[in-house]
Every structure is written in C-alpha cells, then in structure tokens.
OpenMM code with the backbone's topology and positions (N, CA, C; nanometers):
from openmm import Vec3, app, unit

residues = "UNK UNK UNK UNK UNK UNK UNK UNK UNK UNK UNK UNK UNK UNK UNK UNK UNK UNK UNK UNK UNK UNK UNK UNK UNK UNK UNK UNK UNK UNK UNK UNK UNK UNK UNK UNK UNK UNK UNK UNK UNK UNK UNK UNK UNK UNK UNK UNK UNK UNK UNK UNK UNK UNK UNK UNK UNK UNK UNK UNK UNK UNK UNK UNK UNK UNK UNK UNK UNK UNK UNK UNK UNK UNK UNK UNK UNK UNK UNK UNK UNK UNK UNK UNK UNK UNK UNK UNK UNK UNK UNK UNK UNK UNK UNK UNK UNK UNK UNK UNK UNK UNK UNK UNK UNK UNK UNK UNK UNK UNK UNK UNK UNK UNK UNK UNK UNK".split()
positions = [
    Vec3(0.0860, -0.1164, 0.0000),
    Vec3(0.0000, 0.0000, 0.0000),
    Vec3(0.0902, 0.1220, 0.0000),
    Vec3(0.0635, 0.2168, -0.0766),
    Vec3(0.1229, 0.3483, -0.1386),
    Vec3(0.0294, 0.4511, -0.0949),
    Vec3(0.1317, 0.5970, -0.0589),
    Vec3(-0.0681, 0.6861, -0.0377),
    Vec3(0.0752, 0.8040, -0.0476),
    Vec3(0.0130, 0.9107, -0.1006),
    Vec3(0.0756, 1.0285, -0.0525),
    Vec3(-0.0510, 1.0914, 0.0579),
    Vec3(-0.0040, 1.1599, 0.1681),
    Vec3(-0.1840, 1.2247, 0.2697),
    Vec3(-0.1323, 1.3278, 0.3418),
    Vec3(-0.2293, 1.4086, 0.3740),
    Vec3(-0.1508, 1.5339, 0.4534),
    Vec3(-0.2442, 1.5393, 0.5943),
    Vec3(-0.2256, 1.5397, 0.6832),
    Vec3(-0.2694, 1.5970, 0.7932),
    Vec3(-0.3189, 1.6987, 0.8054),
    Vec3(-0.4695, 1.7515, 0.7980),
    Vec3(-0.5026, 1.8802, 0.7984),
    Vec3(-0.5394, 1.9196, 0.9595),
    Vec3(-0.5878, 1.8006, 1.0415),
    Vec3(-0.6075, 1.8177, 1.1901),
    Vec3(-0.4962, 1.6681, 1.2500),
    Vec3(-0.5669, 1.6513, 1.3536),
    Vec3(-0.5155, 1.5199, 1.4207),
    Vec3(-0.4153, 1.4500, 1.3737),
    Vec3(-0.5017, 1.3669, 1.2617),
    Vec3(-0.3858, 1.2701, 1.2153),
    Vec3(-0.4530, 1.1791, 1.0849),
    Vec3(-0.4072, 1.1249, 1.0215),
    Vec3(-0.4419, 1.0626, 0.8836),
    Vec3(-0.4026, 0.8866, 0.9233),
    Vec3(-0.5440, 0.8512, 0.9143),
    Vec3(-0.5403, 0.7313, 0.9771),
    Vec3(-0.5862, 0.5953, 0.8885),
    Vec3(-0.5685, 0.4575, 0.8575),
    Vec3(-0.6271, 0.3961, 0.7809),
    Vec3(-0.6101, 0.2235, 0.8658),
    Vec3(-0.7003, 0.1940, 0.8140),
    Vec3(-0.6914, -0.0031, 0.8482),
    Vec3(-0.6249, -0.1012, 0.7610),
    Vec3(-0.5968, -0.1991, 0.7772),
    Vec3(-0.5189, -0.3050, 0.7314),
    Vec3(-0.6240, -0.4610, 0.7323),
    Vec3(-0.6420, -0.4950, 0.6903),
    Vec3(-0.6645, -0.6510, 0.6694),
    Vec3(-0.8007, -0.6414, 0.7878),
    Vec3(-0.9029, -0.5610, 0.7261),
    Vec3(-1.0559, -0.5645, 0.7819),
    Vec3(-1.1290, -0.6250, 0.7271),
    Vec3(-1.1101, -0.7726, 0.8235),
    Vec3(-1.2141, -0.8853, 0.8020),
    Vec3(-1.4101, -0.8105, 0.8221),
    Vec3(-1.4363, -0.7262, 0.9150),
    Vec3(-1.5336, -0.6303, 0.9587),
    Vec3(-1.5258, -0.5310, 1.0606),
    Vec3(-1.6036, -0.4651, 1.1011),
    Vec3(-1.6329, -0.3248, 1.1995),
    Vec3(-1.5697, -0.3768, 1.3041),
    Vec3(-1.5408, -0.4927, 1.3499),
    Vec3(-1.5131, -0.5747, 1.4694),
    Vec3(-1.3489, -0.6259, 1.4833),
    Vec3(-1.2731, -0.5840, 1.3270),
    Vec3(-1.1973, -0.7011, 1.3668),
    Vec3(-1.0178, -0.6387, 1.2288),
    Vec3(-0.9443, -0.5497, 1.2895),
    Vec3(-0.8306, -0.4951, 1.1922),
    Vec3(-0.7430, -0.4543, 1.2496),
    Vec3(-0.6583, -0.4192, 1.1733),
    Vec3(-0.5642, -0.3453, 1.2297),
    Vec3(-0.5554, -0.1741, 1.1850),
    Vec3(-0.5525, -0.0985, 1.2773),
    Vec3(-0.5768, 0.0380, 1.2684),
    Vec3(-0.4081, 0.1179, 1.2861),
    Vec3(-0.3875, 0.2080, 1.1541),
    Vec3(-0.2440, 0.2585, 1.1721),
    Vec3(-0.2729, 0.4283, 1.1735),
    Vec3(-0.2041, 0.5220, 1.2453),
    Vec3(-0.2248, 0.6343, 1.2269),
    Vec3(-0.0869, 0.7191, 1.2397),
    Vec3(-0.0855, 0.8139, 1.1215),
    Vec3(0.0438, 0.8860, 1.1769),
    Vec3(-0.0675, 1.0353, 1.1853),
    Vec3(0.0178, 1.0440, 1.3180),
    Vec3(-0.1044, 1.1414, 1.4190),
    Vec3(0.0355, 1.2550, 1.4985),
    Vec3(-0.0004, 1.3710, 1.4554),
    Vec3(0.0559, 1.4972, 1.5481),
    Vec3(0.0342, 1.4310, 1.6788),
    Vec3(0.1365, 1.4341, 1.7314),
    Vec3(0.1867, 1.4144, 1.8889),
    Vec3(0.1619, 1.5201, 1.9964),
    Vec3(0.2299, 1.6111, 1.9002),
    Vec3(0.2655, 1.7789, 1.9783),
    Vec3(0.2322, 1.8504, 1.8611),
    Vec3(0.1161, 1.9295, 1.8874),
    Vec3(0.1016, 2.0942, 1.7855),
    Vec3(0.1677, 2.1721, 1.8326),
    Vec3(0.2364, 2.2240, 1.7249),
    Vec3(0.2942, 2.3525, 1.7223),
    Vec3(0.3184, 2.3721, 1.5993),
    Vec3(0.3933, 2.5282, 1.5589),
    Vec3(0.3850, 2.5536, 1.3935),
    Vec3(0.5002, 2.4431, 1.3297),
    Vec3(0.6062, 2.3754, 1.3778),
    Vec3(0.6754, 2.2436, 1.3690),
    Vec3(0.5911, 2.1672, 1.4764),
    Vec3(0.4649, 2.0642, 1.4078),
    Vec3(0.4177, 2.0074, 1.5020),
    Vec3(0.5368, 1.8318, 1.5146),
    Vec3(0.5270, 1.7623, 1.6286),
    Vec3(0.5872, 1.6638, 1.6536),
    Vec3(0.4844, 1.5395, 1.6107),
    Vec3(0.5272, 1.4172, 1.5171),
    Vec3(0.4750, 1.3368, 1.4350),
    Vec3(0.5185, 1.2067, 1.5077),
    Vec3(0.3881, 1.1136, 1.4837),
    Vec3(0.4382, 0.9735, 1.5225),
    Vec3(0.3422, 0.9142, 1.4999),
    Vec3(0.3521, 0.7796, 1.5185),
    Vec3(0.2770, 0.6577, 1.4603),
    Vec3(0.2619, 0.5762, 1.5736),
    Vec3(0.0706, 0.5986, 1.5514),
    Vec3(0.0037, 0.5045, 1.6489),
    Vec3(-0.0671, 0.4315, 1.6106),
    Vec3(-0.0512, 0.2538, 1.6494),
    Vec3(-0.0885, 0.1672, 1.5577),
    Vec3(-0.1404, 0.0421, 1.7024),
    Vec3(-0.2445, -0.0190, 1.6390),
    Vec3(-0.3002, -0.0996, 1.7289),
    Vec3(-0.3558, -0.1894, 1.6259),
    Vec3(-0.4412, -0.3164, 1.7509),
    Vec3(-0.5267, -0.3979, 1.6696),
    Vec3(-0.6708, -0.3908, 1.7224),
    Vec3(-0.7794, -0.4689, 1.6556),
    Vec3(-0.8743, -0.4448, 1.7141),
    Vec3(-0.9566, -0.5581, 1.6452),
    Vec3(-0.9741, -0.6807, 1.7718),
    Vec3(-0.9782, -0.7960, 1.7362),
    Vec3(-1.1263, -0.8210, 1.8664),
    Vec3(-1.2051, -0.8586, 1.8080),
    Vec3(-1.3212, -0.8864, 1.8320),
    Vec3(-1.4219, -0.7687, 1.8700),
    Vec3(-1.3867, -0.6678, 1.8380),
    Vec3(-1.4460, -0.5234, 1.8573),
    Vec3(-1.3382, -0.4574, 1.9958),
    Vec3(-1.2491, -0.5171, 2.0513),
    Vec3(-1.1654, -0.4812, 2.1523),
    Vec3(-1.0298, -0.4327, 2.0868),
    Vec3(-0.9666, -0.2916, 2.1126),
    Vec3(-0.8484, -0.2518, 2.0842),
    Vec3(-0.7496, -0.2844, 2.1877),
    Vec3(-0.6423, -0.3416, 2.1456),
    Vec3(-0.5183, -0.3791, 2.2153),
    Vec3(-0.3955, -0.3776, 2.1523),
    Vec3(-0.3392, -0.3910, 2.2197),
    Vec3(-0.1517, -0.3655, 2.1853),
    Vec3(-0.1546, -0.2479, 2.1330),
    Vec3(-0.1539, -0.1383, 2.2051),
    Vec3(-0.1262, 0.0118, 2.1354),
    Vec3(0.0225, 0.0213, 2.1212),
    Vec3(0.0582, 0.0778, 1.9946),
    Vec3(0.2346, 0.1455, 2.0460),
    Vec3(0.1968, 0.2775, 1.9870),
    Vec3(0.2963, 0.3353, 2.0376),
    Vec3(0.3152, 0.4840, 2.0332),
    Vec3(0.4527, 0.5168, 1.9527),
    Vec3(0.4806, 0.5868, 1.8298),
    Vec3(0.6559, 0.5834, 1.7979),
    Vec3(0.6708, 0.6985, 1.7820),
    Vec3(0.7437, 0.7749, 1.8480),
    Vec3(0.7081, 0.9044, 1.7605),
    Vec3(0.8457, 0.8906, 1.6808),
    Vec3(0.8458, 0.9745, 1.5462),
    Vec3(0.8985, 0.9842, 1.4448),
    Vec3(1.0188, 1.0939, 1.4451),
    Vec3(1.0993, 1.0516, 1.4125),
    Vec3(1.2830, 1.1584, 1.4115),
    Vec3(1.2755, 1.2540, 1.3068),
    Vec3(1.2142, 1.3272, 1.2600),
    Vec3(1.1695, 1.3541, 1.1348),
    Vec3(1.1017, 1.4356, 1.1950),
    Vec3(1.1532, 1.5935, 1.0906),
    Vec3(1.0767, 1.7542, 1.0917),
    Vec3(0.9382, 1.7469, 1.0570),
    Vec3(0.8526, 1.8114, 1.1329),
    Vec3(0.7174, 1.8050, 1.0129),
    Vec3(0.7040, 1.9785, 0.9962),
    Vec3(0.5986, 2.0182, 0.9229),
    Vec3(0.5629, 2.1338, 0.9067),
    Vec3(0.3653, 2.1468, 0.8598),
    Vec3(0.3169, 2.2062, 0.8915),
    Vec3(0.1868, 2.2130, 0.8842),
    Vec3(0.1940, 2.2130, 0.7169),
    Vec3(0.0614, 2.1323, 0.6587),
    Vec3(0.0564, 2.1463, 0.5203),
    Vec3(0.1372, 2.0256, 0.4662),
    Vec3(0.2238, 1.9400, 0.4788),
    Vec3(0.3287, 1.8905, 0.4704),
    Vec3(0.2447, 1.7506, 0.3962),
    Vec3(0.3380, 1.7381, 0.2862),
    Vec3(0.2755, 1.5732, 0.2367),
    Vec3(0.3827, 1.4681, 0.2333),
    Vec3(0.2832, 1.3690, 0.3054),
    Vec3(0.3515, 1.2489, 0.3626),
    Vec3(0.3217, 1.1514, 0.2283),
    Vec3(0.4678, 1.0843, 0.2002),
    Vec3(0.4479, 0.9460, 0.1369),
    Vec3(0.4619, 0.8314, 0.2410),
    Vec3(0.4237, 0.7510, 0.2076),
    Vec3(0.3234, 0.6657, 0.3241),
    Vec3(0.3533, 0.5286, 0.2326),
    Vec3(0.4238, 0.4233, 0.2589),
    Vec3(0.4596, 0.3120, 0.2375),
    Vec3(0.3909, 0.2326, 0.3641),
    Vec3(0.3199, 0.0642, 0.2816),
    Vec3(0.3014, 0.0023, 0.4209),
    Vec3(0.3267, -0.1775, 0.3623),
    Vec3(0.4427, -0.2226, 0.3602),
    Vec3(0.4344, -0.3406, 0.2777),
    Vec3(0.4023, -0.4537, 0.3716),
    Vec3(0.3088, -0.5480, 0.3456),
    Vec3(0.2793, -0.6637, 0.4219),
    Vec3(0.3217, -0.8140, 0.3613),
    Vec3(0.3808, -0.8864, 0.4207),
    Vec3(0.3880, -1.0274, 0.4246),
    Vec3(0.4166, -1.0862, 0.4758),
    Vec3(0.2710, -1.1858, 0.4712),
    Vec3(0.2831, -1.2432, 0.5731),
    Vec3(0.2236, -1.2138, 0.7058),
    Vec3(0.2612, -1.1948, 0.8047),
    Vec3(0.2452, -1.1322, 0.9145),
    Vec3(0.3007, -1.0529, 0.9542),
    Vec3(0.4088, -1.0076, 0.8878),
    Vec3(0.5153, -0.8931, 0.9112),
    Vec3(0.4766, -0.7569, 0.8386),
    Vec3(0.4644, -0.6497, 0.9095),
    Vec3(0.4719, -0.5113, 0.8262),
    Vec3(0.5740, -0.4520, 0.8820),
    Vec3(0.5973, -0.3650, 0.7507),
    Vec3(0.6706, -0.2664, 0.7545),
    Vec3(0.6400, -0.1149, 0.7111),
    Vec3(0.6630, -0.0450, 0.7978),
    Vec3(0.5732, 0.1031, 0.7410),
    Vec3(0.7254, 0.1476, 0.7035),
    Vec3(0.6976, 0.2859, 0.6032),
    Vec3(0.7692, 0.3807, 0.5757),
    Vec3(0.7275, 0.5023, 0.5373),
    Vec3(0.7683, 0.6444, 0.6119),
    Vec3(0.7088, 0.7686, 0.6392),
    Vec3(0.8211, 0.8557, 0.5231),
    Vec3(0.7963, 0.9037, 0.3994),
    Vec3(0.9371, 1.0398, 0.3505),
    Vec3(1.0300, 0.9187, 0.3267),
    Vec3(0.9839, 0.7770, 0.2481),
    Vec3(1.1088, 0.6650, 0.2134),
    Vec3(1.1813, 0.6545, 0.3470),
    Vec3(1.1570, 0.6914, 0.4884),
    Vec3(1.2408, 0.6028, 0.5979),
    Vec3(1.1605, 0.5015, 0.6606),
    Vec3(1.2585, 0.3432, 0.6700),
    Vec3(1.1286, 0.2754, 0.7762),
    Vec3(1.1389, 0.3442, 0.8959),
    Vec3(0.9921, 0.3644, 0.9355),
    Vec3(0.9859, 0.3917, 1.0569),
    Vec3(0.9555, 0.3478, 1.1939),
    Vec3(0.9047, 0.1840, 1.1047),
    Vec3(0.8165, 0.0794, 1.2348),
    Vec3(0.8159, -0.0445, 1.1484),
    Vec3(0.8599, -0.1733, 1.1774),
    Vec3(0.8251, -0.2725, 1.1926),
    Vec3(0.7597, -0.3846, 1.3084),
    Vec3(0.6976, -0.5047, 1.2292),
    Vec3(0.5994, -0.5355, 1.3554),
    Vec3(0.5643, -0.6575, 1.2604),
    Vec3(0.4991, -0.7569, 1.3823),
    Vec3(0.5024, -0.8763, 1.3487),
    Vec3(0.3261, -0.8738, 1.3970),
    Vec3(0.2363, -0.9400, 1.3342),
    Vec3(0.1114, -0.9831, 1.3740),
    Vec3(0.0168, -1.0672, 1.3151),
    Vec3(0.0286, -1.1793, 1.3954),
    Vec3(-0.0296, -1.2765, 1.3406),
    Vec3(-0.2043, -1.3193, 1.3635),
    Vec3(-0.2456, -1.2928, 1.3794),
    Vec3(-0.4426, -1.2895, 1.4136),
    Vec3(-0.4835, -1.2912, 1.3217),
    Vec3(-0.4891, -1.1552, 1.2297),
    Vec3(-0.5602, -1.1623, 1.1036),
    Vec3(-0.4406, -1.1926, 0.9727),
    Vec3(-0.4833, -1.2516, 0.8943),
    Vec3(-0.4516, -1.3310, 0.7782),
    Vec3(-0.4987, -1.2780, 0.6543),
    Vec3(-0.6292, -1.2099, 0.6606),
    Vec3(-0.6257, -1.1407, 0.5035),
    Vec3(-0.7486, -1.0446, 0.5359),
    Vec3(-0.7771, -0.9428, 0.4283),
    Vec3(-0.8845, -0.8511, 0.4798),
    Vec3(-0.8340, -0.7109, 0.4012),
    Vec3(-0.9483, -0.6140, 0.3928),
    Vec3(-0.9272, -0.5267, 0.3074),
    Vec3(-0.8811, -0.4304, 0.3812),
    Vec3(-0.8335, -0.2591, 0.2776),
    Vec3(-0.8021, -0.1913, 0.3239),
    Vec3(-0.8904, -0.0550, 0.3480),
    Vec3(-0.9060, 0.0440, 0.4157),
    Vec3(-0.9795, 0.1482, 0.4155),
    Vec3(-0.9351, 0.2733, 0.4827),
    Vec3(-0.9635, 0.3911, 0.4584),
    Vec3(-0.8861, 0.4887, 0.5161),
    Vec3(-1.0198, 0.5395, 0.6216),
    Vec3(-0.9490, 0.5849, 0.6854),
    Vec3(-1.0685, 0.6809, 0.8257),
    Vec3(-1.0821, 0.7847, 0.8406),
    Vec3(-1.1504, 0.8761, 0.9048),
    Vec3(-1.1340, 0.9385, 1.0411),
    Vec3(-1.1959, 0.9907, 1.1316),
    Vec3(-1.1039, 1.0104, 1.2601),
    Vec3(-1.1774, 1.0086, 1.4002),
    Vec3(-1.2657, 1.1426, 1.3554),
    Vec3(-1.3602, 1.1557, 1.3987),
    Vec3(-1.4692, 1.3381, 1.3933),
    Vec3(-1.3768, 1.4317, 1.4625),
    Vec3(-1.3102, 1.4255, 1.5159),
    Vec3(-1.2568, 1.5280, 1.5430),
    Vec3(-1.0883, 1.6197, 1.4625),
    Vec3(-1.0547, 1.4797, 1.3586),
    Vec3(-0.9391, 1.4792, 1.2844),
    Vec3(-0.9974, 1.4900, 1.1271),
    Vec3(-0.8746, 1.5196, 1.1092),
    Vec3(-0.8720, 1.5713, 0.9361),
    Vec3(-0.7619, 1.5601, 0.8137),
    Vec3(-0.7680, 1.4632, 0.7506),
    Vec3(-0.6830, 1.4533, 0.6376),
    Vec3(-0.6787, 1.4442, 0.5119),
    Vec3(-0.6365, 1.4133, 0.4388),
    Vec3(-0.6378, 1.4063, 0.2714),
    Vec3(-0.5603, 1.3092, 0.2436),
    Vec3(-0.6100, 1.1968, 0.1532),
    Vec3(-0.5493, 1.1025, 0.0424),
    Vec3(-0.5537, 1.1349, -0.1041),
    Vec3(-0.3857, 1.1124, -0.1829),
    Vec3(-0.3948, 1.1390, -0.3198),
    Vec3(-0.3389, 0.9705, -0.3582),
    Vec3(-0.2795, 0.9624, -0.4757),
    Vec3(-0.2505, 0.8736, -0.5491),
    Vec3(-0.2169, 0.7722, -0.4453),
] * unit.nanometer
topology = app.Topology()
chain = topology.addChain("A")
for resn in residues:
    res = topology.addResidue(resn, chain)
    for name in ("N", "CA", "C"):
        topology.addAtom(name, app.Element.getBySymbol(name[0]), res)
C-alpha cells in the first residue's frame, strides 16, 4: 500500500486486513505535539473482536511542518509489516491474528486529512 496524505487536523489514519467493523488493524500517523513544527508519530493498534489492544506509540525523528505531504509506504507479508514515512522505515511489527482482509482509510470526527494517489 502506497498513499501520498496530509494531515489537515489530528492525524491521517487507515486499516489493514478488515475482516469487519469488529476485527483490523488500525495505523495512524497522528501529530503528537502541535505547534507551527508540530511533533509526528505513529500510532498503531489492533482491534480484534471489537476490543483494541496492543497500542504502540513511535514518535517519528523527522521535521514536520503544517501542510506537509507524507508518502506513506506500508508493505505486508505475511504477518510482518513494515511502514515507511518520507522513504524512511519507521516501524516494523510482526502480527499474526488476522490473515487477510481489506483496506480502508478513516477518520476520528474530530481529525482531518487528505489522500492522493
């Protein structure tokens, strides 16, 4: 999965391998800290029988700037992902529960983003 997306509030968020409403994996790269250089990181969980668990929190080494467009790499196999934020990995992770399932982008009502190509 490929996305260029910009953060217009919160954070620009999408799912992974959604068997249903009940049951994916949820990834977000979400402002940490606002400010006019707001602080960026990636919060990623699962959410397996309608229950969210295993949260991590990463925050990201990497300048942001309001307006700013993110290329957004997320390669899966297997059970292994690997994200990449601006071509750096920024998180790998192993998860084995779900096995196949579609993809979809979100967001929370109170956040705001944009997807292009």
């Amino acid at each position: 999965m490929r996305f260029l997306g910009t953060i217009d509030k919160k954070g620009l968020s999408w799912v992974v391998r959604a068997t249903d409403f009940k049951n994916y994996y949820a990834v977000r790269l979400a402002v940490l800290k606002p400010s006019p250089i707001p602080s960026i990181g990636v919060i990623r969980y699962a959410v397996i029988n309608g229950k969210a668990r295993n949260t991590l929190i990463t925050p990201l080494a990497m300048r942001a700037q309001a307006n700013s467009v993110y290329r957004v790499s997320l390669d899966i196999r297997g059970d292994h992902f690997a994200l990449a934020v601006q071509d750096q990995l920024v998180d790998y992770w192993s998860e084995p529960k779900l096995r196949q399932g579609g993809i979809r982008f979100f967001s929370d009502q109170d956040a705001g983003s944009g997807v292009t190509g």
